[in-house]
C-alpha positions as CSV (number, residue, x, y, z in Angstrom):
1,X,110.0,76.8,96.9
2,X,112.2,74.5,95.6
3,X,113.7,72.1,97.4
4,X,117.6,70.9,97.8
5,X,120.3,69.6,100.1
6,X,122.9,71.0,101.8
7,X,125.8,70.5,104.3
8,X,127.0,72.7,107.4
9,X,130.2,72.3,108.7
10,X,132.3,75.0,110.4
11,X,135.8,75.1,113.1
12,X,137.7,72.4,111.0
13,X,141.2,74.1,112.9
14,X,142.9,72.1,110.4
15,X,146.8,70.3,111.6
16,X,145.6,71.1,115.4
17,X,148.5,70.8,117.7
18,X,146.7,69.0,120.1
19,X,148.5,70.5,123.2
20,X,148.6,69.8,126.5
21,X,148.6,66.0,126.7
22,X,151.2,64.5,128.7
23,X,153.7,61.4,128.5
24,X,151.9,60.6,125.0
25,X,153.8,58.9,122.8
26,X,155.2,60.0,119.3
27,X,153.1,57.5,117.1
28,X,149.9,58.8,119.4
29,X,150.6,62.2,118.5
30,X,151.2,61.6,115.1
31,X,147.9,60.2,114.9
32,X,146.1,63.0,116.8
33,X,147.3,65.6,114.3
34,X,146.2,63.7,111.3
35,X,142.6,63.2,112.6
36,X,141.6,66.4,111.7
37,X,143.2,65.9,108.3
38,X,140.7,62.2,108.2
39,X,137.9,64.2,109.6
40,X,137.9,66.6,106.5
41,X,138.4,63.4,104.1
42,X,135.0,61.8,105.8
43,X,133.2,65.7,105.7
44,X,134.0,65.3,101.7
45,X,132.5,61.8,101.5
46,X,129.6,62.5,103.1
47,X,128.9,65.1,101.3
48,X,129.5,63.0,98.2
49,X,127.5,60.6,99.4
50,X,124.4,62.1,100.6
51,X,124.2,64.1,97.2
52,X,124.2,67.8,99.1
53,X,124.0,70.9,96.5
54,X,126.3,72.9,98.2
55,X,128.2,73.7,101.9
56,X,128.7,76.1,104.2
57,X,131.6,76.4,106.3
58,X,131.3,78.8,108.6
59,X,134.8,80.1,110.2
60,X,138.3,78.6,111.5
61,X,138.9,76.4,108.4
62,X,142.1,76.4,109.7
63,X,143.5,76.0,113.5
64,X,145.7,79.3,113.1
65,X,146.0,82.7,111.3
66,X,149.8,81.2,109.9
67,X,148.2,78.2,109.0
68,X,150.8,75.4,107.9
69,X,151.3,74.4,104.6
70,X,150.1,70.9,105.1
71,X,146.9,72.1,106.5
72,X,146.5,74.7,103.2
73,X,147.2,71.9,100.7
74,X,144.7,69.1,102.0
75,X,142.5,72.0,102.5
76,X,143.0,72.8,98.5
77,X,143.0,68.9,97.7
78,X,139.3,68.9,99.0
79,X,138.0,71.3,97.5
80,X,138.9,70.5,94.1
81,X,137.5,66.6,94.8
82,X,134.4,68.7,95.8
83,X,134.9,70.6,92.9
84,X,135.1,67.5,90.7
85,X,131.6,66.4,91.5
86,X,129.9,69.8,90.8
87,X,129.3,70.4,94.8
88,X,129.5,74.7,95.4
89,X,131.3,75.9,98.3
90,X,130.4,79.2,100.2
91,X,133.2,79.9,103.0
92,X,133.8,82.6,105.8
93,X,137.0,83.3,108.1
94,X,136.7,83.0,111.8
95,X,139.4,84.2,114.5
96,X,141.6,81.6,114.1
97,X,141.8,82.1,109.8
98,X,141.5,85.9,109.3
99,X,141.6,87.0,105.5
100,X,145.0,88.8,107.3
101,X,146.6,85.5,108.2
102,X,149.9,84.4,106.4
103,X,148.5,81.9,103.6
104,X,149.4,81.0,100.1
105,X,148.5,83.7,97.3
106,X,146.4,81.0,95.5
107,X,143.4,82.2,93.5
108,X,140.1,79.9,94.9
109,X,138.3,77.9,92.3
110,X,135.0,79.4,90.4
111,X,133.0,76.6,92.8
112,X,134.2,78.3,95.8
113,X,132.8,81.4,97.1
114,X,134.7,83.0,100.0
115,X,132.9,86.0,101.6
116,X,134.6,89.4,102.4
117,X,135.5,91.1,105.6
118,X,133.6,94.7,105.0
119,X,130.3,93.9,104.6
120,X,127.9,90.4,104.5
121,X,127.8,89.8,101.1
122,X,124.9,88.1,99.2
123,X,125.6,84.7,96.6
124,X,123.1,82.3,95.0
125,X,123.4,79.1,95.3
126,X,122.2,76.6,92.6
127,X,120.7,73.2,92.8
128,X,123.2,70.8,91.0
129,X,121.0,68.3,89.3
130,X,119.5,71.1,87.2
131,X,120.7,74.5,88.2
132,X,117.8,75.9,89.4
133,X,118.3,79.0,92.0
134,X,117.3,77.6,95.4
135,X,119.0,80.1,98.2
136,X,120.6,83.2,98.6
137,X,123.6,82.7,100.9
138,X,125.3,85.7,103.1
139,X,128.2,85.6,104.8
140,X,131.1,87.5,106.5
141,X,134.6,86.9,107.4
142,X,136.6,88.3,109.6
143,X,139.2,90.7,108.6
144,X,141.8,90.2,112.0
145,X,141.8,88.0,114.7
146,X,139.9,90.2,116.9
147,X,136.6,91.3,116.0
148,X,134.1,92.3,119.0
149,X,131.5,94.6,117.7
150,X,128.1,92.5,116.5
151,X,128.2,91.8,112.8
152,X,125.0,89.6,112.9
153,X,122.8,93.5,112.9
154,X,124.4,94.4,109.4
155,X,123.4,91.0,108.0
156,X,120.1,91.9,105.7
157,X,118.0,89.7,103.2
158,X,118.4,90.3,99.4
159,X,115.6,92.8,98.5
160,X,113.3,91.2,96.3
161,X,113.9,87.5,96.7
162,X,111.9,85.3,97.9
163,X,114.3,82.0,97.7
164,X,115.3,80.4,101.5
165,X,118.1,82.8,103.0
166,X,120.9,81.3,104.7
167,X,123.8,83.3,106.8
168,X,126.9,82.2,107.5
169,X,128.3,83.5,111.4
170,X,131.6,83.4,113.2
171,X,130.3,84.4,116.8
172,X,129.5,83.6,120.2
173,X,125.5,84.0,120.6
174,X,124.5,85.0,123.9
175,X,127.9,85.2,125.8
176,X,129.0,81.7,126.0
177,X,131.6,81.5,128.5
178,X,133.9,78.7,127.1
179,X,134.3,80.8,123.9
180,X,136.3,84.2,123.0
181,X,133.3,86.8,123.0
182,X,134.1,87.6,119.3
183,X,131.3,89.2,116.8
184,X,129.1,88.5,120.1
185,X,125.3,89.4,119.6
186,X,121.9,87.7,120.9
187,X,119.1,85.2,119.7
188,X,116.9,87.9,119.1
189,X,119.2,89.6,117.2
190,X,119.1,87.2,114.5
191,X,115.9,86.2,114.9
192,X,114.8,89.6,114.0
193,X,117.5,89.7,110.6
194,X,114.4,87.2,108.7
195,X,116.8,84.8,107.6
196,X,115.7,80.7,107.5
197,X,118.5,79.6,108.4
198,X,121.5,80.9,110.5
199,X,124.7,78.4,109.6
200,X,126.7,79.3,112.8
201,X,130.6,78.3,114.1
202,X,133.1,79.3,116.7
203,X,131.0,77.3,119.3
204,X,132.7,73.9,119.2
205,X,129.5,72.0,121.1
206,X,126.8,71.1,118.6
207,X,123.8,73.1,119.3
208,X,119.9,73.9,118.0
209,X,119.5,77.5,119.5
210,X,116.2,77.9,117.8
211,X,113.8,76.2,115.2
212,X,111.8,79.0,113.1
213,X,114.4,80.3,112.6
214,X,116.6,77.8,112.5
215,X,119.7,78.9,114.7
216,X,122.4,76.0,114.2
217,X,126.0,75.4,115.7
218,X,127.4,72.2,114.2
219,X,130.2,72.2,116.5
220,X,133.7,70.9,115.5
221,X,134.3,68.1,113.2
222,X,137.3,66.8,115.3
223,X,137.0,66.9,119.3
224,X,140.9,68.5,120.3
225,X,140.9,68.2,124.2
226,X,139.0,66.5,126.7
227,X,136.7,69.8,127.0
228,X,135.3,68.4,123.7
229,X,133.9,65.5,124.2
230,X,131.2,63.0,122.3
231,X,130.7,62.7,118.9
232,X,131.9,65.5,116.5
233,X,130.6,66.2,112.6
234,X,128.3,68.3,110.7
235,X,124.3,68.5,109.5
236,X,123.1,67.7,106.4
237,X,120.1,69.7,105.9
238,X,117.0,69.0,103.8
239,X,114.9,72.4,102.9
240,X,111.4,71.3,101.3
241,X,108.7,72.6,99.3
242,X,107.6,74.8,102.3
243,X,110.9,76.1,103.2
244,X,111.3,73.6,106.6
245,X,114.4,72.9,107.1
246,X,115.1,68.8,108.3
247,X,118.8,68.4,110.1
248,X,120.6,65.1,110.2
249,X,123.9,65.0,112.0
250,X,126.7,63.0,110.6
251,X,129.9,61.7,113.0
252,X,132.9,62.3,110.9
253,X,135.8,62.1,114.1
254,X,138.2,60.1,113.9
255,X,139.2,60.0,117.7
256,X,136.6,60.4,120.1
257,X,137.0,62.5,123.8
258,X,134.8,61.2,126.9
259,X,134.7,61.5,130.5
260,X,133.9,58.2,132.7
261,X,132.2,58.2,136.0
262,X,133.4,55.3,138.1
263,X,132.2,54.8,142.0
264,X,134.8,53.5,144.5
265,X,131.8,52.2,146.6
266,X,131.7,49.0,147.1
267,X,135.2,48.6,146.6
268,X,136.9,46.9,149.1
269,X,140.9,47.2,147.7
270,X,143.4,48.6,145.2
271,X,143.1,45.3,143.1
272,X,139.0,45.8,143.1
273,X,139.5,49.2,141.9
274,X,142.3,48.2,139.1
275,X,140.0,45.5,137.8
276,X,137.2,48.0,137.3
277,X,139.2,50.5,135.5
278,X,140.2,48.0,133.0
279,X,136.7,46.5,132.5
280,X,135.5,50.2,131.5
281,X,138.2,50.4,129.1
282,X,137.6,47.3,127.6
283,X,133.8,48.0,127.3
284,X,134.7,51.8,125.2
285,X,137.0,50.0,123.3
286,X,133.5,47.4,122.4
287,X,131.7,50.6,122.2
288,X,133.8,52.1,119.6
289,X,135.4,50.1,117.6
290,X,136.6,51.9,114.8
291,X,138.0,55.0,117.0
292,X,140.5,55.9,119.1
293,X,139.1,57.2,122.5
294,X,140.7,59.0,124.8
295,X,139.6,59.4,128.4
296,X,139.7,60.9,131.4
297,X,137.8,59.0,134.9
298,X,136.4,60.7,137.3
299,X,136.4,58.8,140.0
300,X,134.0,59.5,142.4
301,X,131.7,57.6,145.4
302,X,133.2,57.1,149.0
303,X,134.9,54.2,149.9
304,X,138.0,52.7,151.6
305,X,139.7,52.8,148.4
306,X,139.9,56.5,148.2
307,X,143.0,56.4,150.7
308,X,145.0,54.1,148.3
309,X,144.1,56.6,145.7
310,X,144.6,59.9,148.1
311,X,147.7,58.8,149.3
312,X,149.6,56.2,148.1
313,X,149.2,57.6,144.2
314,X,147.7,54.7,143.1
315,X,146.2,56.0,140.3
316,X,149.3,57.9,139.0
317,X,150.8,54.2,139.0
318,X,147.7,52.4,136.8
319,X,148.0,55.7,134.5
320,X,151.5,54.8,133.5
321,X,150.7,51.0,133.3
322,X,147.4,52.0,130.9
323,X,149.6,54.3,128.7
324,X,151.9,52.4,128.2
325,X,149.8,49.1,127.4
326,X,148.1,51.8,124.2
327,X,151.5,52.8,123.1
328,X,152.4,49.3,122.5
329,X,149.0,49.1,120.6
330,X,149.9,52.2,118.6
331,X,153.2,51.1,118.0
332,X,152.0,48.3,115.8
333,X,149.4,50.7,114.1
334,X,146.9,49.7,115.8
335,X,144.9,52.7,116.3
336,X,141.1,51.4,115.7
337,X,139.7,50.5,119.8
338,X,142.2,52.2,121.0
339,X,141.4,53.9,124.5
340,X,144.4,56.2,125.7
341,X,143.1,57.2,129.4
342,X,144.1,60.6,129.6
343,X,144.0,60.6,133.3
344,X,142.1,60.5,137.0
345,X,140.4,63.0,138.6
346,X,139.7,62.0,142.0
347,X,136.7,63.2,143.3
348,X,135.9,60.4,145.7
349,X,136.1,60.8,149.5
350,X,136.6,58.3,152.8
351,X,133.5,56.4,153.9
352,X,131.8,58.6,156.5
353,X,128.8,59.4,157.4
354,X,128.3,62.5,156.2
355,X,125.0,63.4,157.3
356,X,125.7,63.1,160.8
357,X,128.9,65.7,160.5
358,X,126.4,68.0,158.7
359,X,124.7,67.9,161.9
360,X,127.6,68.3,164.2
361,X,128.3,71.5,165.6
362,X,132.0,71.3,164.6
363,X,134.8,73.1,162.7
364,X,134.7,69.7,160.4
365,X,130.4,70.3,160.4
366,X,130.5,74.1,159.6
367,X,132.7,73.2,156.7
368,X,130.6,70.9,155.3
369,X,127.6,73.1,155.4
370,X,129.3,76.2,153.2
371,X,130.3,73.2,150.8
372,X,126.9,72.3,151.0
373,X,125.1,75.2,150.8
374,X,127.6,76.9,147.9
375,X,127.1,73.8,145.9
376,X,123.4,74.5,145.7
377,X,123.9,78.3,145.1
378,X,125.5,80.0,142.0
379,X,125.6,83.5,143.8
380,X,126.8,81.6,146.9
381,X,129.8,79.9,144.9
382,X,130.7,82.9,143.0
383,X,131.2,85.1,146.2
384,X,133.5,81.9,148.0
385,X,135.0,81.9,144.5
386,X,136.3,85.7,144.6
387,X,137.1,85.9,148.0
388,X,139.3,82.5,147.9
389,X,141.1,83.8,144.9
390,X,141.4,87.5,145.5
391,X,144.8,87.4,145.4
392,X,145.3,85.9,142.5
393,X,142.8,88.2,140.7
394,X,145.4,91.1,140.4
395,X,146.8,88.7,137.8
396,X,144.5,90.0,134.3
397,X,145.5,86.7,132.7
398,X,144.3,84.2,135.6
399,X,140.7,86.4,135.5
400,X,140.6,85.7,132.4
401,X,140.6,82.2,132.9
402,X,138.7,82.1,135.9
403,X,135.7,84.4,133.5
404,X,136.2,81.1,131.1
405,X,135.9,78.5,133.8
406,X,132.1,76.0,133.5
407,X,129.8,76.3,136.5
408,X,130.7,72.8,136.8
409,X,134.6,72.7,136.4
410,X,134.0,75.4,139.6
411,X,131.5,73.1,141.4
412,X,134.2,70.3,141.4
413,X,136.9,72.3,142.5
414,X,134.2,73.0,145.3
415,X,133.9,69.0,145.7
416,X,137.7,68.7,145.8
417,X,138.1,71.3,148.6
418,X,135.5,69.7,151.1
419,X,137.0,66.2,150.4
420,X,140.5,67.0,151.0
421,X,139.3,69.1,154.2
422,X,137.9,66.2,155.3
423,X,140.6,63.7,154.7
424,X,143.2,66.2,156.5
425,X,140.6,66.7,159.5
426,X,140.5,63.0,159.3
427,X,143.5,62.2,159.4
428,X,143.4,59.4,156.8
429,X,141.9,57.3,159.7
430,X,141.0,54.2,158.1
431,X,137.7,53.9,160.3
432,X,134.4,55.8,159.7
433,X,134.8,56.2,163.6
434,X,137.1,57.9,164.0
435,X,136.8,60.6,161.1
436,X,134.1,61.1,163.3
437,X,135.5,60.7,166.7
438,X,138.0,63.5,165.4
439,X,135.0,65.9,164.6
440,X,133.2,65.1,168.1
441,X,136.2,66.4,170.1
442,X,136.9,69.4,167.9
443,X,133.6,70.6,168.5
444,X,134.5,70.1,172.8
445,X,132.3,67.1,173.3
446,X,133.7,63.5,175.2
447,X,133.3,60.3,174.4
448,X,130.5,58.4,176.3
449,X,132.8,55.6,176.9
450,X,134.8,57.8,179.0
């Protein structure tokens, strides 16, 4: 087998909206929408760079089916500079670019190769320094938004070759959640199709499913919400004289997502707590220099501070303070170490001692023991789950959303409940004693003092 280079990318959503965060300001926003456009400018000059033969982008070049003109005509300025330097592109449509979507009637360059909506179609793909035939490539697009029966079983190799097979999917691969369950289908199913190499997309979290074959979701190239976090590109992949395929992930984001732990224990006042916010700024800021960041803190831990932050909305307060310190920043163009914190999620409690209310036969103590035992218990969580919310899950749209909802985003919800039970059963005492006082006489018992 010969061997060659090339480069999988996929979910580009091109001129992304970015919806959804609040109080940002205009120049912010202006920069958020054009870091898709950057991201697609460093895709090209990596693939420059690292000499690749061809790509494979595999789905949702753009972030809707009307896709806007801008996002068509950088689209169309990239390709021709990857045109320019003899680099072959093979493309498919995902649900968010159907061949149906409103686009300009422009005829795609003879270096482009855009796969149908029928059928998976077969193309050769050459190696540039000499033209040699190194892969057959296969692909499918999808004709509408909406496609939900398994297109991976009708993908076949190309009778008679013996060249490294590569297929290009739109899909979700065994039923992830966070994803629409479009063109869904399972591992085996294409392990059992006998390609190398299946060039994945839809999935926007960067994932090896499998290595022989090799079963490969780059993720997105631009991280969009604060469900996307960490590093965001594409894999350059190196296929040798065997047929192994070597993957090397390249960062090409421009703006970079995270979620922060950050304890309140220890902390002995609001000022103590403000300090340490800004000191975890400043180090992501050191961390990632050339990026904007944007973050949300979870802050988490018990401590007396959680009452400032429970009920005196002190971290509302430092949100508006951090903002608008950034938008000055970005005001002045200054978007590189930029960290706009996107906001708290407080999932700290008081300082109790929760092992002895676990142990108390009390209305605070029983509490704590569902919490405890759901939390431990994916059938357990599920069933408080539906039963909390049965009302709500008349509404088809809400259970929808609740199908979509992480094991974890549930967990915390979970976390939320039991620490706001116990801050109202508490009654925001500022003593560990009596939080626990409270619990003692609920359950009938007296003080020994008395």
């Amino acid at each position: 087998m010969i061997p060659f280079r090339f480069l999988h990318t996929a979910d580009l959503h091109l001129d992304s909206r970015f919806a959804g965060l609040a109080h940002i300001s205009p120049a912010i926003r202006a920069y958020l929408r054009e870091s898709t456009f950057a991201a697609l400018g460093r895709l090209v000059r990596v693939a420059i760079q690292e000499n690749v033969d061809f790509i494979v982008i595999s789905g949702d070049v753009y972030d809707v089916s009307d896709a806007s003109l801008q996002g068509q005509l950088r689209f169309q300025e990239a390709l021709k500079e990857l045109g320019e330097h003899g680099i072959h592109v093979f493309l498919i449509h995902g649900n968010h670019d159907p061949l149906d979507g409103l686009r300009l009637t422009t005829e795609m360059p003879k270096h482009v190769t855009v796969f149908g909506g029928e059928k998976p179609d077969h193309a050769t793909a050459c190696r540039r320094i000499d033209g040699q035939e190194v892969a057959i490539v296969s692909g499918i697009s999808y004709p509408t938004a909406k496609v939900t029966n398994n297109t991976a079983v009708t993908f076949s190799r190309k009778p008679g070759s013996r060249l490294f097979h590569i297929a290009m999917l739109h899909g979700n691969v065994d039923g992830d959640l966070l994803h629409e369950t479009y063109s869904p289908c399972s591992r085996r199913d294409l392990i059992e199709r006998g390609f190398d190499y299946w060039a994945l997309g839809h999935i926007h979290k960067r994932s090896v499913l499998h290595e022989k074959p090799v079963i490969v979701y780059p993720g997105n190239i631009q991280g969009r919400s604060i469900k996307e976090t960490g590093a965001k590109g594409c894999y350059i992949v190196d296929v040798d004289e065997a047929g192994r395929s070597t993957l090397q992930f390249h960062e090409l984001d421009f703006v970079r997502w995270q979620v922060r732990d950050l304890s309140i224990e220890g902390l002995s006042n609001e000022a103590e707590w403000i300090q340490k916010v800004e000191q975890v700024i400043e180090d992501i800021r050191a961390e990632l220099p050339e990026l904007m960041s944007v973050v949300r803190f979870r802050l988490i831990g018990r401590g007396d501070v959680h009452k400032v932050l429970a009920e005196k909305g002190a971290a509302e307060d430092l949100l508006s303070e951090l903002q608008r310190r950034e938008a000055i920043r970005a005001e002045r163009k200054d978007y590189k170490g930029l960290v706009w914190t996107e906001g708290f999620a407080i999932e700290s409690g008081l300082a109790i001692d929760r092992q002895r209310l676990l142990e108390e036969d009390s209305f605070l103590g029983e509490m704590l023991r569902i919490a405890e035992h759901t939390e431990h218990s994916p059938e357990a969580l599920e069933e408080l789950l539906n039963s909390a919310l049965k009302p709500l899950l008349e509404n088809q749209e809400l259970r929808k959303l609740l199908s979509m909802t992480s094991q974890e985003e549930k967990l915390s919800w979970l976390r939320a409940a039991a620490e706001q039970g116990i801050t109202m059963l508490g009654g925001m005492d500022d003593t560990v004693e009596a939080a626990e006082s409270l619990s003692y006489q609920q359950a009938g018992g007296q003080n020994d003092e008395n």
